[in-house]
C-alpha positions as CSV (number, residue, x, y, z in Angstrom):
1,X,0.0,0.0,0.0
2,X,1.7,3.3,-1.1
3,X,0.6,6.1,1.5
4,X,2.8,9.1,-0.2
5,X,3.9,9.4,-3.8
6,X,6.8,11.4,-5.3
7,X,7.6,12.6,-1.8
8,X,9.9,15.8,-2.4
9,X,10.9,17.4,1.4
10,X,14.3,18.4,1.6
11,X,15.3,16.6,4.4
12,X,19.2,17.5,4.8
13,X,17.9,21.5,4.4
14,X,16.3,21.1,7.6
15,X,19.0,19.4,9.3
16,X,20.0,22.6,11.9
17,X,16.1,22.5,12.7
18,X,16.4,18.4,13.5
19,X,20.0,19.0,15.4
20,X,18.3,21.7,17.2
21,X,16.0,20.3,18.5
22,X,17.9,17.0,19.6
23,X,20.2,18.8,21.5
24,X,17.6,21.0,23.4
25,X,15.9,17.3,24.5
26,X,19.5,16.4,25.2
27,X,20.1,19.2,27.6
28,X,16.9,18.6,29.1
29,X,17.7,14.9,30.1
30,X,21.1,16.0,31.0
31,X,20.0,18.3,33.5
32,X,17.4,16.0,34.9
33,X,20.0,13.7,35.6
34,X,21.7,15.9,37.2
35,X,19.1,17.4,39.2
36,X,16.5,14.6,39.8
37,X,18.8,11.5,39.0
38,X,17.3,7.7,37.8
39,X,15.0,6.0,39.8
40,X,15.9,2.4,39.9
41,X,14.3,-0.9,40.1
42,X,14.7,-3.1,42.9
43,X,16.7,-5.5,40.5
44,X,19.1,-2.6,40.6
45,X,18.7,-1.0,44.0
46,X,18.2,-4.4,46.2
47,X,15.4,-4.8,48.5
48,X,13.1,-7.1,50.4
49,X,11.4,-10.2,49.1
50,X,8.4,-11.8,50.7
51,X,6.3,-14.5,50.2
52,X,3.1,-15.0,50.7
53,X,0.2,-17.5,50.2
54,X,-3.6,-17.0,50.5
55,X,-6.7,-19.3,51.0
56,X,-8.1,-18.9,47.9
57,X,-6.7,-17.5,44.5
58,X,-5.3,-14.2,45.1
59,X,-6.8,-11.2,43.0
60,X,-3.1,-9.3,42.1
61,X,-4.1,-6.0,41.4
62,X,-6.3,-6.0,44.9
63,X,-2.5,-6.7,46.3
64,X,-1.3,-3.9,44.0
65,X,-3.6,-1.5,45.4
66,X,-3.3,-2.3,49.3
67,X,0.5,-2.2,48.7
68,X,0.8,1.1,47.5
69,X,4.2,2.7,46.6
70,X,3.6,5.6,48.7
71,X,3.0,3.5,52.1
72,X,6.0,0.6,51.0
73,X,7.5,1.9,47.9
74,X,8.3,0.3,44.3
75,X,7.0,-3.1,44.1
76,X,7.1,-6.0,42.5
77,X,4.3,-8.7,42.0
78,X,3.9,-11.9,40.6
79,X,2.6,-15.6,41.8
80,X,4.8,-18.2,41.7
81,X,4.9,-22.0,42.0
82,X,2.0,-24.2,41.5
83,X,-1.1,-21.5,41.0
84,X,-3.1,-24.2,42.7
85,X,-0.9,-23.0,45.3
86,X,-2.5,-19.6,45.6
87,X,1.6,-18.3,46.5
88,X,2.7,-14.4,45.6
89,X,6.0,-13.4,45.4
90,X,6.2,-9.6,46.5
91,X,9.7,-7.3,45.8
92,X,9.6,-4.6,47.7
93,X,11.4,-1.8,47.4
94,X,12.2,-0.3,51.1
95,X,14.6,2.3,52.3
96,X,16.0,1.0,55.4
97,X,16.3,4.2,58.1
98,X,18.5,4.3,61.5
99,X,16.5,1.8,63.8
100,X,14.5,0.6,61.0
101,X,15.3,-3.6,59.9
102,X,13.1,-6.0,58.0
103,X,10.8,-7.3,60.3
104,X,9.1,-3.8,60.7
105,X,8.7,-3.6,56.5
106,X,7.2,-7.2,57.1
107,X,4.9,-5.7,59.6
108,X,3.5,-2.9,57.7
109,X,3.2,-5.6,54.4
110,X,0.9,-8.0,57.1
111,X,-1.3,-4.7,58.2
112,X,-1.8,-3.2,54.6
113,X,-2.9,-6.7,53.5
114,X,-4.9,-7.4,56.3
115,X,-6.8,-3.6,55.8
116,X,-7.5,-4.9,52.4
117,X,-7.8,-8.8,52.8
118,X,-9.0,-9.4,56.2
119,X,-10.5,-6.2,57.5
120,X,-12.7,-7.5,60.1
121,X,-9.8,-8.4,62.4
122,X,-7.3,-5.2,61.3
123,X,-7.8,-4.2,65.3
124,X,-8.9,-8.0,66.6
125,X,-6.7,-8.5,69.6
126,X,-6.3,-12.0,68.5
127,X,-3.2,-13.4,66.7
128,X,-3.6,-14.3,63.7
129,X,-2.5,-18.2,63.7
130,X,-1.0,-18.0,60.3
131,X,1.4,-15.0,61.0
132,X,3.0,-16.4,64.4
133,X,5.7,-18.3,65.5
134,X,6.0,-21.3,67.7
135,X,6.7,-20.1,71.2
136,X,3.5,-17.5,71.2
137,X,1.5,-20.4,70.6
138,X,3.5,-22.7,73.2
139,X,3.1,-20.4,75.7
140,X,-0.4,-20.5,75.4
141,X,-1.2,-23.8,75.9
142,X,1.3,-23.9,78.7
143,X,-0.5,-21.0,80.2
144,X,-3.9,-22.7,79.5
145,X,-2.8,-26.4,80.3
146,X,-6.2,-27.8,78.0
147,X,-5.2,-31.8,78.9
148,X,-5.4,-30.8,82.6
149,X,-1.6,-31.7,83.2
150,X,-1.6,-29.9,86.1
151,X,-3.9,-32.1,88.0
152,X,-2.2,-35.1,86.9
153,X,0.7,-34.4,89.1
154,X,3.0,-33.3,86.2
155,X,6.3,-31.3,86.6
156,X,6.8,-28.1,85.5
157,X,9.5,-29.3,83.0
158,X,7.6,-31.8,81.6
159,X,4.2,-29.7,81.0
160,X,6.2,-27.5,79.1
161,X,8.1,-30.0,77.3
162,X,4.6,-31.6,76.6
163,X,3.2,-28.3,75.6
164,X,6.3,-27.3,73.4
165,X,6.0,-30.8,71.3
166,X,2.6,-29.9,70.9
167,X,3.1,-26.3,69.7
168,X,5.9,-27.4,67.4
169,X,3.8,-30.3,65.9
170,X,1.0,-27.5,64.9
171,X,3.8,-25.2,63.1
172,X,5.3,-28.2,61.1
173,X,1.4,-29.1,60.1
174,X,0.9,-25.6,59.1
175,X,4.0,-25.1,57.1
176,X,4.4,-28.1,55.9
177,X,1.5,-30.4,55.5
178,X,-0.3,-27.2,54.5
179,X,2.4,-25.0,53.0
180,X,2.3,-21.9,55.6
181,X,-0.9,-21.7,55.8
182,X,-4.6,-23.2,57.4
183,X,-8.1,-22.6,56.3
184,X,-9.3,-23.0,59.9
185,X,-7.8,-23.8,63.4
186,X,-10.1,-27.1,62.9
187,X,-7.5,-28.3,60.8
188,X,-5.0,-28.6,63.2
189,X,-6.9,-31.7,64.8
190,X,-5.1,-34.0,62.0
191,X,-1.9,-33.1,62.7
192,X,-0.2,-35.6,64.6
193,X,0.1,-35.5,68.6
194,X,-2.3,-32.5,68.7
195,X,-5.2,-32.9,70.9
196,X,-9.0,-32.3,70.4
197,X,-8.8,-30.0,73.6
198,X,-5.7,-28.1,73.1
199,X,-7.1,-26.8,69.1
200,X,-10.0,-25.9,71.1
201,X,-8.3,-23.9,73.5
202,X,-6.2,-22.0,70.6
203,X,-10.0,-21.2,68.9
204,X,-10.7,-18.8,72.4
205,X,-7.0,-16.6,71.9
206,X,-6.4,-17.0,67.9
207,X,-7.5,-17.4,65.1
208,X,-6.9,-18.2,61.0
209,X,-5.9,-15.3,58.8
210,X,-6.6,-15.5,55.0
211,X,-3.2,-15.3,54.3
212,X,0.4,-15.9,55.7
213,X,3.7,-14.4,55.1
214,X,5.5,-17.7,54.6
215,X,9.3,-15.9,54.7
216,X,11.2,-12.6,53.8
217,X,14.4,-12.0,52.4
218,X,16.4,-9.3,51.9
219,X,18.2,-8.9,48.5
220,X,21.2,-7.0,49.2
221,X,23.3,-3.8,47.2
222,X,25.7,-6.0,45.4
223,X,23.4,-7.6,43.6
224,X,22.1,-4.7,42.5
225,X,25.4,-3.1,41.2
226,X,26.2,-6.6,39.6
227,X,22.7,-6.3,37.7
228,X,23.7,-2.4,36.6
229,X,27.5,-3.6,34.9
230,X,25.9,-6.4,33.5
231,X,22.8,-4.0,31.9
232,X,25.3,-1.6,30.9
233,X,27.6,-4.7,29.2
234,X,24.5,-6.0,27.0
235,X,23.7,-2.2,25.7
236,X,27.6,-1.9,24.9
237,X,27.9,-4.8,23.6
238,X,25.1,-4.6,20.8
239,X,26.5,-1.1,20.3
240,X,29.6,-2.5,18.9
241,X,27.8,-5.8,17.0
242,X,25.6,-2.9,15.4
243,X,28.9,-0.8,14.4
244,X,30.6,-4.0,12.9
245,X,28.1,-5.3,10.8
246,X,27.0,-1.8,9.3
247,X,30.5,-1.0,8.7
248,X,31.5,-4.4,6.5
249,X,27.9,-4.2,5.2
250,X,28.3,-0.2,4.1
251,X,31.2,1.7,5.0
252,X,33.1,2.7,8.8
253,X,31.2,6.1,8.6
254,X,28.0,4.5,7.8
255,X,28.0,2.6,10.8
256,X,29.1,4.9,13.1
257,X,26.3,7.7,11.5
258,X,23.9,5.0,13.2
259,X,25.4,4.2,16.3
260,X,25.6,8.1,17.1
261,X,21.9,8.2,16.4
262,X,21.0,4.8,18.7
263,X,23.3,7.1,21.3
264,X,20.9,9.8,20.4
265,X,17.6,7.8,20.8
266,X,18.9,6.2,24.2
267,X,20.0,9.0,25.6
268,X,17.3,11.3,24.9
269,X,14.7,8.1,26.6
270,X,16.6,7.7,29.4
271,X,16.6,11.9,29.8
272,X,12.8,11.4,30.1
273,X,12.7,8.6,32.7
274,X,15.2,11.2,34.9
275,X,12.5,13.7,34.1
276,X,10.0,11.5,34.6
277,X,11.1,9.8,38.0
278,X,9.7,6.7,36.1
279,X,11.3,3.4,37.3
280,X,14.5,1.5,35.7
281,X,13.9,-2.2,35.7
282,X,15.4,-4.9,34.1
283,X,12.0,-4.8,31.5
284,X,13.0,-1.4,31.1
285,X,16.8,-2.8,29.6
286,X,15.0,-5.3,27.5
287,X,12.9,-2.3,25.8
288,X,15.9,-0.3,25.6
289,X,17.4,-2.9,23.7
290,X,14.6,-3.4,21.3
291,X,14.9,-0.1,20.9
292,X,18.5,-0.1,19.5
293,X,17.5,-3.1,17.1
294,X,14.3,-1.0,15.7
295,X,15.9,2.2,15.6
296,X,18.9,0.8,13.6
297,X,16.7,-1.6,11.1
298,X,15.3,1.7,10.2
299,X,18.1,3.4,10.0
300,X,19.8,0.6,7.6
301,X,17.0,0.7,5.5
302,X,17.5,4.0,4.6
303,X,20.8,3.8,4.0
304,X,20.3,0.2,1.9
305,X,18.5,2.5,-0.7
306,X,21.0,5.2,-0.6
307,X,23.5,2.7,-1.7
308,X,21.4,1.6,-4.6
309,X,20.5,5.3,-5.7
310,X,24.1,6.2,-5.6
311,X,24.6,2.9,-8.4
312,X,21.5,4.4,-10.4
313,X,22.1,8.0,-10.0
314,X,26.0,8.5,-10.6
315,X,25.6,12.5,-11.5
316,X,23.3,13.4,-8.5
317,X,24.9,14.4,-5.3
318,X,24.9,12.9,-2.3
319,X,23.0,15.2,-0.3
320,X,20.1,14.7,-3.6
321,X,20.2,11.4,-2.9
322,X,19.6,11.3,0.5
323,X,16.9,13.5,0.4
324,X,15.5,11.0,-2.1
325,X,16.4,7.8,-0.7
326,X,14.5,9.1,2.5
327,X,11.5,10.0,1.1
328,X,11.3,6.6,-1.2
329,X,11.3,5.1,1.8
330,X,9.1,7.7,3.7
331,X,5.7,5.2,3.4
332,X,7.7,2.0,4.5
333,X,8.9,3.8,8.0
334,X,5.5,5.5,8.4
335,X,3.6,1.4,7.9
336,X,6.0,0.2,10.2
337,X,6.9,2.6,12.7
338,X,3.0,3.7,12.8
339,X,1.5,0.1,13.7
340,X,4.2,-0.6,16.4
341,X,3.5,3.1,18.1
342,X,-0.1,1.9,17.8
343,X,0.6,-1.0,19.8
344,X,2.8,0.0,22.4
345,X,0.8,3.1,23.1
346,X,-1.9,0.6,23.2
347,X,-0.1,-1.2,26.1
348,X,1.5,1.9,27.6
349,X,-2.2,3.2,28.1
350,X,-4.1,-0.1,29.1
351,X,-1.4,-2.3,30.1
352,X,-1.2,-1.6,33.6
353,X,1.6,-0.8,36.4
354,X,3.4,-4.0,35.5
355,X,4.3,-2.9,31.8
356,X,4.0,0.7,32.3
357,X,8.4,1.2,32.2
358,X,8.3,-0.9,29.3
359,X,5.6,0.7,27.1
360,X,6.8,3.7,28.0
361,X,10.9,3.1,27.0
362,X,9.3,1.8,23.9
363,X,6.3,4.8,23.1
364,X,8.9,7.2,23.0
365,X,11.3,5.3,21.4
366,X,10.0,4.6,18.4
367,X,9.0,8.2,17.7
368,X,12.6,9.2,18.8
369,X,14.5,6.4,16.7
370,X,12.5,7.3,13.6
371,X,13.0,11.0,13.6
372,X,17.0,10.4,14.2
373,X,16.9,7.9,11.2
374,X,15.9,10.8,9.3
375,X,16.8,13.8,10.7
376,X,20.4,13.0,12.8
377,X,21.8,9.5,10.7
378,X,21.5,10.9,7.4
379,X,22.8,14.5,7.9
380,X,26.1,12.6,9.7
381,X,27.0,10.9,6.8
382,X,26.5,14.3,4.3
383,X,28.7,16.1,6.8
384,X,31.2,13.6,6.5
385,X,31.7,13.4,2.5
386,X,31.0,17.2,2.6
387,X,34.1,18.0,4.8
388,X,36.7,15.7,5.2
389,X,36.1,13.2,2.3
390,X,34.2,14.9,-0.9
391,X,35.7,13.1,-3.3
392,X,35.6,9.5,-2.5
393,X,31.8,10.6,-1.5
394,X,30.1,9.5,-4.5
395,X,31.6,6.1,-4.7
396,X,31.4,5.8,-0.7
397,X,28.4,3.6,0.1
């Protein structure tokens, strides 16, 4: 389908318009860096990870919206394992202040869950059974001796021994005969050792939560700077695979014409996300890098027909045949640069927190790679031939 026919903008006479404007956007996302810095992930900045399951199949973005990044910070959500399971993994972003250590970020997860999960018993001066540890529950049954011990001439060491066996045989039913977590404190009656009398007891001081925080960990800073070299490798990397091929497939100045514009296009998208305060993940490095690999398939189109114009039209200069190798392929990068931006602004508006970074890195990506394809790439290589080599220029591509 031909969208535009004999196309005639001179491109290369509005190059100072096109450099202008790239280097105001530049300045922008320099400053912003400067001023504001990035924002990064929690695969970059460490953080806490915990787990959690629930009693029936957990609604995500209900877990979204009761972990809110303004009460925990960035997170991260996702189920994991079996979903019969009904397990969430949750990365959580905290900044750890003087006096400040995991268990308290694992206490305001269990609260903002239970105000959204479980609000009935967000002020219940029971325990929940789920969310406590052996001893509370030992000392309760010491405390409340339900098989009468006490009147059967026991020691004190051996009603708490008693009592302690029986506490410990409830955890190891509840994490792992059922996985962290129990419907009802009814259940515990099947677990071995347990008596009738002593579940019945726990039903008066506790009771069974709809979900559990089966563990936390805490992913530490080195992880996070090994993530950022390794990032910054891949980008590099592809850099130079993009510089080799274009050079053997073209010429050295061809190639280095598009890596200066993929510089161009990631620098100017990563100016935004300073700007922006919008989060650096490791989806956001896996757009980036579809990023470089659009931008530069563009870009070698262009240049593909330039090399066949310069065989077909040996009097015309080079900056004519840029212009007209550009606009012959004006309708092509319009098709395909179009539909993508359709999609991924489809996402970027309806795909939710989760793909927002990447739809975003993406959205502006595409318009940026396709305007330096045109406006930055091109005008690199008529400088070159124009200044240092004019007369190998025509025979150059």
């Amino acid at each position: 389908m031909e969208i535009f026919r004999d196309v005639t903008v001179d491109w290369l006479g509005k190059k100072w318009y096109f450099l202008g404007v790239s280097w105001v956007l530049l300045a922008i996302g320099i400053i912003g860096y400067f001023v504001r810095g990035f924002a990064y992930g929690i695969d970059f900045t460490g953080g806490t990870i915990i787990y959690l399951k629930f009693n029936k199949t957990p609604d995500l973005d209900s877990i979204r919206k009761a972990l809110k990044p303004d009460s925990v910070g960035t997170t991260i959500i996702q189920r994991v394992d079996d979903p019969a399971k009904n397990s969430v993994q949750v990365r959580l972003q905290t900044v750890v202040a003087a006096g400040q250590d995991v268990d308290s970020g694992h206490k305001t997860v269990q609260r903002l869950l239970r105000q959204a999960f479980d609000p009935g018993n967000l002020d219940s001066p029971k325990p929940d059974f789920n969310n406590i540890g052996q001893d509370a529950v030992a000392q309760q049954l010491i405390a409340s001796d339900p098989d009468n011990w006490k009147s059967q001439n026991k020691t004190t060491s051996e009603i708490e021994a008693h009592y302690r066996a029986m506490a410990s045989a409830m955890m190891t039913y509840r994490d792992k005969t059922r996985e962290g977590l129990v419907n009802s404190l009814d259940d515990l009656k099947s677990a071995p050792g347990v008596s009738a009398a002593a579940v019945e007891s726990l039903k008066s001081r506790f009771y069974a939560g709809p979900f559990a925080i089966k563990g936390v960990e805490s992913v530490g800073a080195v992880v996070g700077h090994d993530l950022r070299r390794r990032a910054t490798m891949a980008v590099g990397l592809s850099f130079v695979g993009m510089l080799i091929y274009i050079a053997l497939r073209f010429k050295p100045i061809y190639g280095v014409a598009a890596i200066f514009a993929l510089f161009h296009d990631v620098a100017i998208t990563l100016g935004l996300f300073a700007i922006t305060q919008k989060e650096i993940s490791l989806t956001v490095i896996a757009a980036l890098l579809t990023l470089v690999g659009y931008s530069v398939n563009d870009t070698i189109v262009i240049f593909d027909r330039v090399r066949e114009n310069l065989r077909l039209m040996r009097k015309e200069s080079l900056s004519r045949i840029l212009n007209i190798s550009i606009n012959q392929t004006l309708a092509r990068t319009i098709m395909t640069s179009g539909m993508t931006f359709l999609a991924v602004f489809a996402l970027f508006l309806f795909g939710g927190e989760v793909l927002d970074g990447f739809s975003f890195t993406l959205t502006v990506g595409i318009i940026i790679g396709t305007y330096s394809s045109i406006g930055i790439a091109a005008p690199i290589v008529d400088f070159w031939y124009r200044s240092v080599d004019q007369k190998s220029g025509r025979k150059a591509a």
